[in-house]
N, C-alpha and C positions, 0 to 999 in steps of 0.2 A: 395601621403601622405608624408609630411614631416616627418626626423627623427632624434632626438636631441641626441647629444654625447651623454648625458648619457645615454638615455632611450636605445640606441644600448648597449651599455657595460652592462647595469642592463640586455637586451636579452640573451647577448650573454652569459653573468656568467649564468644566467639560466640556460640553454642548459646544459651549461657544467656540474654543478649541477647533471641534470640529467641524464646526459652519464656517471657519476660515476670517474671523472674524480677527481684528487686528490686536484689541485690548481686550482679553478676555477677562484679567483677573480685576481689571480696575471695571469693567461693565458688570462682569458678575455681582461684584460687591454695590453697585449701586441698583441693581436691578433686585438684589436680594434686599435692600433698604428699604427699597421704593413700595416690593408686593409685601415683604414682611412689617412694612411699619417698625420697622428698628432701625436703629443710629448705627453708625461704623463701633464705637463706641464699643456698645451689645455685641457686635461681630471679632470685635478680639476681647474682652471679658469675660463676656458668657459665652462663649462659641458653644456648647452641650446645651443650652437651652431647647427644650422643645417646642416646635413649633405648631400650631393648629394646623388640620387639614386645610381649612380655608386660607392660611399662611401661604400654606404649601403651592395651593391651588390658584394663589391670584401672582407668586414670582415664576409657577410654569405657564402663566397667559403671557407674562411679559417676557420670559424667554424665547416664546415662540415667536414672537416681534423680531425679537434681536435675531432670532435663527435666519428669520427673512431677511435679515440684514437691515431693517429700519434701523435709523439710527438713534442710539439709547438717549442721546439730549429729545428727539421727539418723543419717546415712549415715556420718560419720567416730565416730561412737561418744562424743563429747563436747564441752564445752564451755565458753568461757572468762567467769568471772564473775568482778569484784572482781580479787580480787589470788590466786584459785584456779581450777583448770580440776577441772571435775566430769564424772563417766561421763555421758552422757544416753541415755534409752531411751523407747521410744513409751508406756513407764509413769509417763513422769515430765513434766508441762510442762519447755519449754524454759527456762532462765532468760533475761528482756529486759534490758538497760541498763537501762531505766528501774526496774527494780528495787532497783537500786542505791541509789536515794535511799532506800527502805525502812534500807538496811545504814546508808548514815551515819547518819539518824537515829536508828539506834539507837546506833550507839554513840558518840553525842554524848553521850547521858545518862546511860553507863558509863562511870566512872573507872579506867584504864588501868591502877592497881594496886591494886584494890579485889576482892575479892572477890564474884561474882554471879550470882544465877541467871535464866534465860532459858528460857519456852517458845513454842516456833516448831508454832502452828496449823496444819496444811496443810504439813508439811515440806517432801514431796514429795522431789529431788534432795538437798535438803539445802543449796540455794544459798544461805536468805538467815542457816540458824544457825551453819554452819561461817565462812560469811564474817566474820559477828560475833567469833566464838572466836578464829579467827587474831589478830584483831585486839585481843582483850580476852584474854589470856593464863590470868587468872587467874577467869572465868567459866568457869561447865557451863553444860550445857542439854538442855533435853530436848524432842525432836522427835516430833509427833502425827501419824497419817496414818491414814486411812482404808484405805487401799490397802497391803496386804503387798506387793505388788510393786512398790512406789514405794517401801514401807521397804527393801526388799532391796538396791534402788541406793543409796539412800542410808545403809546399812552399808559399801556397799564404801568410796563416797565418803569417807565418816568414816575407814577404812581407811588410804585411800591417804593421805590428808590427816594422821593422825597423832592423829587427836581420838578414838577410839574409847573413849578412857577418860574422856571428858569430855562423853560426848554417851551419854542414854538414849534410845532409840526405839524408841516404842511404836504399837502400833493402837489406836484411838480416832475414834469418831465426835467429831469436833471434843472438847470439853474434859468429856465424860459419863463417861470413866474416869479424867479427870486430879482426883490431891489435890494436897494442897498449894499454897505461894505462892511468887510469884517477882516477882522485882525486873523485868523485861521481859518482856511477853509482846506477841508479834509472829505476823502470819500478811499472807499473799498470796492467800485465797482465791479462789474460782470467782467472777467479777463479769458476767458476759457474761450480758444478758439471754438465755430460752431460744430465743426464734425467732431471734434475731439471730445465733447459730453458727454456721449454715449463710451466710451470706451473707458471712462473714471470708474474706479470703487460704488460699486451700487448704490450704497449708500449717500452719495450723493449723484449719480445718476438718476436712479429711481427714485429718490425721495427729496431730494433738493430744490427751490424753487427753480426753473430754467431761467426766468427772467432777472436772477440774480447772479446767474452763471456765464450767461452765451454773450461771447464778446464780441459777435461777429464772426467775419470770416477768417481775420488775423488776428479777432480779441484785443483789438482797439478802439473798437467803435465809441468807446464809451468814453474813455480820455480825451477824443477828437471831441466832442461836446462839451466836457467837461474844460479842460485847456483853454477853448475858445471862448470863454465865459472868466476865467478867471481874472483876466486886464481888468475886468468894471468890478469884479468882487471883490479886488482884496483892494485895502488901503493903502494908501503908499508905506513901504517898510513890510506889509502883510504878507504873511506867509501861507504855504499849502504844503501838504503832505498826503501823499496818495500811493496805498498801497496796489503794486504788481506783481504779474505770476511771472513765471520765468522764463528769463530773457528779454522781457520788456523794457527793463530798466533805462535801456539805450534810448528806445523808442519812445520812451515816453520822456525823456530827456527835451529828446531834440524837438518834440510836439511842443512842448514849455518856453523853449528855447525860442523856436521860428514865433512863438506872442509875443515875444518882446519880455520872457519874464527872464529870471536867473537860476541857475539850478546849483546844487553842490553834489557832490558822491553820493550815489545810492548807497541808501545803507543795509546792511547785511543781516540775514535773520540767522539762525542758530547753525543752520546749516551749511551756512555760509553764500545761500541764494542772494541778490540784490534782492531788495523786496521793497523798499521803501523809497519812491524820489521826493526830495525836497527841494520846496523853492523858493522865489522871495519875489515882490513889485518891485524895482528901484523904487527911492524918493521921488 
């Protein structure tokens, strides 16, 4: 029995629909992309195209992913962040939109042809340094990770993206084998208090790294490390921006604060969450 672009995509959002899944029609469509080898493109010009069995047969494998709730950035192998699309792997958190207010405000504070340097705590994929680079030409930077296999994606990513010579990455528990100073230093760490992981969207309970998620017991642990490291990292006038989950922003204020550093208004994400504290070395 033959089966028409659409009528796969009108299936597959179904499904998803009913697995309680949050985007059905925007997963659908990349999932019917992804099995069918077609562009979005084909999916509203040709929607009556027929599809092969084997079509058919390799977007209901990857349906069945999605039914379990993996999440579709792991099952198509990547992901669109900023103004770049990064490999994604079950080694690597996924990157959020709202992360993205992390990127502008960094590179609010970078002068477009200035020369600078950048270190990105918690690399991981490599979402929020490479985003910055694209965007600031004339910075490096250099990316810390815990995880070799979260560095691993994130050489390819550097790779593919063209920054390889402008990006160092290294292993490091947070900043215990980083010298030197830099004009930004920026991280997304683990913020999820620990009992609370389990009780998230599956999707990132069940399939999300944990060591990119668990924040402790108050989901601070990782600021406390980070914070007390930032006096010798940043230069003088150097700035930091470090995205938090909610209701942090206070807290990780006054962490900033009791080093000796300066903070301004957390800044707000769409939602109108604080999500972003920024701060600066005095001179």
């Amino acid at each position: 029995m033959s089966t028409a672009l659409v009528t796969l995509w009108t299936d597959v959002k179904r499904r998803l629909e009913a697995a309680g899944v949050d985007t059905p029609v925007f997963d659908a469509r990349l999932l019917v992309e992804a099995g069918a080898s077609v562009s979005r493109l084909d999916i509203v010009t040709d929607p009556r195209r027929v599809l092969s069995d084997e079509q058919v047969a390799a977007v209901d494998a990857l349906t069945r992913r999605r039914e379990a709730r993996e999440p579709v950035a792991h099952i198509i192998g990547r992901r669109h962040f900023w103004t770049i699309e990064l490999a994604v792997t079950p080694d690597v958190l996924i990157p959020r939109p709202e992360t993205e207010l992390l990127v502008e405000s960094a590179i609010h504070v970078l002068t477009p042809d200035q020369p600078a340097s950048v270190l990105d705590l918690g690399v991981g994929s490599g979402a929020i340094l490479f985003a910055i680079l694209k965007e600031r030409p004339h910075a490096i930077g250099v990316g810390i990770d815990v995880s070799g296999d979260a560095l691993g994606i994130a050489r390819l990513n550097a790779d593919a993206l063209g920054l390889s010579d402008r990006v160092d990455l290294r292993v490091s528990d947070w900043a215990s084998d980083v010298e030197g100073q830099f004009d930004l230093v920026v991280s997304n760490p683990p913020y999820i208090p620990s009992k609370d992981i389990d009780t998230l969207e599956p999707e990132v309970a069940r399939f999300e790294p944990r060591l990119a998620l668990d924040g402790g017991a108050d989901g601070l642990n990782a600021y406390r490390a980070i914070v007390a490291a930032l006096p010798r990292l940043l230069k003088p006038e150097g700035t930091f921006a470090l995205e938090v989950g909610i209701g942090q922003a206070e807290d990780v204020r006054a962490l900033a604060e009791a080093a000796g550093l300066s903070t301004g208004p957390a800044k707000r994400d769409l939602a109108g969450i604080p999500r972003v504290v920024n701060g600066w070395r005095a001179a």
